[in-house]
PASEBA-1860 file (N, C-alpha, C; in nm, 3 decimals):
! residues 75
1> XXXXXXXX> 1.480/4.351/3.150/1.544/4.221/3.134/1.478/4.121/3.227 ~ 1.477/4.001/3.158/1.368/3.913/3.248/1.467/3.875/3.348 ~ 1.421/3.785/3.466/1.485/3.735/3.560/1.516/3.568/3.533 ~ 1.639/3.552/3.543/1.672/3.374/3.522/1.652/3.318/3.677 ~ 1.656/3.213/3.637/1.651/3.095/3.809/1.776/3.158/3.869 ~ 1.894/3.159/3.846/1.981/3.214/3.926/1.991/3.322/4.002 ~ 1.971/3.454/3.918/1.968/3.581/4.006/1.958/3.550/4.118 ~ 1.869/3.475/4.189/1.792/3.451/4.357/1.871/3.412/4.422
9> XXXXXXXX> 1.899/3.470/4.554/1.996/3.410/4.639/1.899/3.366/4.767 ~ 1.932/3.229/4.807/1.868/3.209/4.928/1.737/3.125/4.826 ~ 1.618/3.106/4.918/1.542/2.968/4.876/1.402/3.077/4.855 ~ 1.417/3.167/4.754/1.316/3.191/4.711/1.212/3.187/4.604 ~ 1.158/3.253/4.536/1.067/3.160/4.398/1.184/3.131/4.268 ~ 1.301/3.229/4.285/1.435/3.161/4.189/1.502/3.049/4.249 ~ 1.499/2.961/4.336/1.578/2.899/4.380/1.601/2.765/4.313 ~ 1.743/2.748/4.241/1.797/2.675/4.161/1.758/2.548/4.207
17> XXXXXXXX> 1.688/2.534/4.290/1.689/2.330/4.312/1.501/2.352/4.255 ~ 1.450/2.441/4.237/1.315/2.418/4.165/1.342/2.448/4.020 ~ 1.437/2.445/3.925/1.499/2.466/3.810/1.506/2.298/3.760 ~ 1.425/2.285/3.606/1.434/2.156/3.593/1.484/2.194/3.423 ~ 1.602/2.071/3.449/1.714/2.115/3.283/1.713/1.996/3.223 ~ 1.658/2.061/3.103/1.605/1.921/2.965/1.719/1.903/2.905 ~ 1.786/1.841/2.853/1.863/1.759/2.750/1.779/1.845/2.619 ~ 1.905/1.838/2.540/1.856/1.875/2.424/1.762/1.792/2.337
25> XXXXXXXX> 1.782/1.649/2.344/1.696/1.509/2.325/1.567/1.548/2.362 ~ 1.517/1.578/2.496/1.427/1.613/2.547/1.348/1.780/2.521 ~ 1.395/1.869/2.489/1.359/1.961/2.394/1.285/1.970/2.326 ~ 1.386/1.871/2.216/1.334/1.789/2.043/1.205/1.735/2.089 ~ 1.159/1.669/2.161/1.060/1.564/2.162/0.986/1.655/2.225 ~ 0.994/1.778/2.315/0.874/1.827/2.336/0.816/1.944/2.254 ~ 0.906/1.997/2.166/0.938/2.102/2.054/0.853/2.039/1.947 ~ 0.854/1.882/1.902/0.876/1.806/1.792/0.919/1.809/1.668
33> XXXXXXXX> 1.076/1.860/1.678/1.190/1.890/1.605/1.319/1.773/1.646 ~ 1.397/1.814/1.536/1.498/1.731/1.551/1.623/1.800/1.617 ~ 1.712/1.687/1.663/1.793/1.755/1.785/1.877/1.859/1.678 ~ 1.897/1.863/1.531/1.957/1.957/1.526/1.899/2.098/1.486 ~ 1.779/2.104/1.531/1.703/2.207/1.498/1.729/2.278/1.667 ~ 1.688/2.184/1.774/1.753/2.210/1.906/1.938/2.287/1.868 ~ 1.988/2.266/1.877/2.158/2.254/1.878/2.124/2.406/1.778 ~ 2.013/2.430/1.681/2.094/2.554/1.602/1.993/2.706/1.644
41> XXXXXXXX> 1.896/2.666/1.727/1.863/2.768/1.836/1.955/2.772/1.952 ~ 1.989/2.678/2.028/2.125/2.691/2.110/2.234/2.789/2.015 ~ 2.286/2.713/1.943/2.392/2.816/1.888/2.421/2.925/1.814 ~ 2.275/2.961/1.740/2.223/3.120/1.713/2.174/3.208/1.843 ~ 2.148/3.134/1.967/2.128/3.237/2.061/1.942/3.263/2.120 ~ 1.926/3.169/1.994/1.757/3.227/2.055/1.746/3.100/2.151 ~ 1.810/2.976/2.210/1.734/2.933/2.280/1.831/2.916/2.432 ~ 1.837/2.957/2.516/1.956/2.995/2.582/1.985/2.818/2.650
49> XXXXXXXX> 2.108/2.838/2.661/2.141/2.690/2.703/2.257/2.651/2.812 ~ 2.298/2.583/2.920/2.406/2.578/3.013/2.484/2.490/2.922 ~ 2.639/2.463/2.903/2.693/2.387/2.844/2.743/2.300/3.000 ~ 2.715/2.167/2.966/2.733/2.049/3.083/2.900/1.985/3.000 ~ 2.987/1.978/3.001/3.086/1.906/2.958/3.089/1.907/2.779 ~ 3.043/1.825/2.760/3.043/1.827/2.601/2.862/1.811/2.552 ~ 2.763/1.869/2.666/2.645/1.850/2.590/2.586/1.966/2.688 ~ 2.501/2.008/2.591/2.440/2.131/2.639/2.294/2.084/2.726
57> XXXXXXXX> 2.229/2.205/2.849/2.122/2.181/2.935/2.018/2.315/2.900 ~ 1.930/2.300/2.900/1.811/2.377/2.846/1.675/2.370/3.000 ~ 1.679/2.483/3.047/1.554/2.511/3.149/1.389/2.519/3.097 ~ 1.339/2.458/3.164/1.243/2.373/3.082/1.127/2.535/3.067 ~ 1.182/2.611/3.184/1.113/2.746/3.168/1.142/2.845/3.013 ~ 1.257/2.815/3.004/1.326/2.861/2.869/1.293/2.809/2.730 ~ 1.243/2.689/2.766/1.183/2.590/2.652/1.015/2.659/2.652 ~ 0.939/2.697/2.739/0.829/2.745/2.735/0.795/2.909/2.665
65> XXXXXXXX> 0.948/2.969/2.732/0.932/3.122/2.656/0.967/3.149/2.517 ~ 1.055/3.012/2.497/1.082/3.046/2.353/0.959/3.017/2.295 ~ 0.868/2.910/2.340/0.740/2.876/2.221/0.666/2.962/2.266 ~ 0.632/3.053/2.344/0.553/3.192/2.385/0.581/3.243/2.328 ~ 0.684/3.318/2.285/0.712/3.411/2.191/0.705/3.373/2.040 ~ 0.740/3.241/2.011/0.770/3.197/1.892/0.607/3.197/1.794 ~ 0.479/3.187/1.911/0.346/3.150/1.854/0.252/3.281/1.800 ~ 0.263/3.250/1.696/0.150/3.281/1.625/0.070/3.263/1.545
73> XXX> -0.028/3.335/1.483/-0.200/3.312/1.454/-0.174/3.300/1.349 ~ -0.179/3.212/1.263/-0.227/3.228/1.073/-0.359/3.201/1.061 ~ -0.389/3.320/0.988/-0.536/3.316/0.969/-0.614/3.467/0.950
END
């Protein structure tokens, strides 16, 4: 199981103040999808997400592993 920013206690390479959380808006635009293409990986589970009040936060590290995994070769 991979390691999230949290696990880390104390100020080490997990330490939550080097954790930077995209807006789902911000996702979309770096994904180049629309926010509800964002919102239905959030809520199927493949794109993991913090819920902030009534809008969800996305780790920009989490935004990178999903398109790592997501890429592949046609051809």
């Amino acid at each position: 199981m991979a390691a999230t920013p949290f696990d880390s206690q104390g100020s080490g390479p997990g330490d939550i103040s080097d954790v930077k959380f995209l807006t789902v808006a911000e996702v979309a635009t770096m994904m180049r999808v629309s926010k509800m293409t964002v919102y239905r990986l959030v809520h199927g589970g493949e794109l993991p997400a913090l819920r902030v009040g009534r809008s969800f936060r996305v780790t920009e590290d989490d935004v990178q592993e999903y398109l790592r995994k997501s890429f592949y070769s046609a051809g």
